[in-house]
N, C-alpha and C positions, 0 to 999 in steps of 0.2 A: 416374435422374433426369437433366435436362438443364435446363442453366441455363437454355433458351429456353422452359421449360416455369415457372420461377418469372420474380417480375419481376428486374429487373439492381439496383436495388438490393438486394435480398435478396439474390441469387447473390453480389454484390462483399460485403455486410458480413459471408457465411457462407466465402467464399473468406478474408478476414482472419481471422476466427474460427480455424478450421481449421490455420493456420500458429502460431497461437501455443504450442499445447502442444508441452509438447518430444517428447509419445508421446500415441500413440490407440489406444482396445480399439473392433475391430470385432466382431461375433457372428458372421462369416461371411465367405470369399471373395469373395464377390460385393457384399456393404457392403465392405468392403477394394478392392475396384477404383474402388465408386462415389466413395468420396472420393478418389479417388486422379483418377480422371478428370475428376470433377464440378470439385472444388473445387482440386485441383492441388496437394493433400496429395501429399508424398516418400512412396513405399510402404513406405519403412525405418524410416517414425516409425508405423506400422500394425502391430500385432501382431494377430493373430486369437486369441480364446478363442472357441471354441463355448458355446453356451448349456447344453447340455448336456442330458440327459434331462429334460425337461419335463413326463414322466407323471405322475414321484414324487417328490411334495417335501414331505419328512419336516415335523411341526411343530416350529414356532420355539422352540428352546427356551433361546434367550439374548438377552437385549435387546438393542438395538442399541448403548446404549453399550460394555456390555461385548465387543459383538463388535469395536467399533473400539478398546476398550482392548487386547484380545486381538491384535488384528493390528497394532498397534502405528499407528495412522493418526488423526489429529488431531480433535480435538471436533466440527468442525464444517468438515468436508472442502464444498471447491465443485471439481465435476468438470465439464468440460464434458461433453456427452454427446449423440452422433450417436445417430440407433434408426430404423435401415430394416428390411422385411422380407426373411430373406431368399429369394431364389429359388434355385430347382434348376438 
């Protein structure tokens, strides 16, 4: 993505956005650059997790409170959240 492709204000209030978390999960190398080039996100506040095998995803079998009680993460977590696709 290229800022000249959205308008400038969306680019500037996504380019703020983007500096405020202290860390960002990208799904891929190539989301990990875009922020990194797009929006001028530090690449060392970027961690990549792949998404992971997408074929097979067993069924749910814990609610989601329980699974944020389990992982120990807050009743009512607000994440910001980048979601490009990625490329090869």
């Amino acid at each position: 993505m290229d800022c000249a492709v959205i308008t400038t204000f969306r680019c500037n209030t996504l380019c703020q956005l983007y500096q405020m978390p202290q860390a960002i999960i990208a799904h891929s190398q190539f989301s990990r650059d875009n922020l990194a080039q797009t929006f001028g996100v530090a690449g060392d506040k970027i961690t990549v997790i792949p998404l992971g095998n997408l074929d097979y995803a067993p069924g749910n079998t814990i609610a989601p409170d329980q699974a944020r009680q389990k992982l120990e993460l807050p009743a009512r977590p607000t994440y910001p959240v980048f979601w490009d696709h990625p490329q090869q």
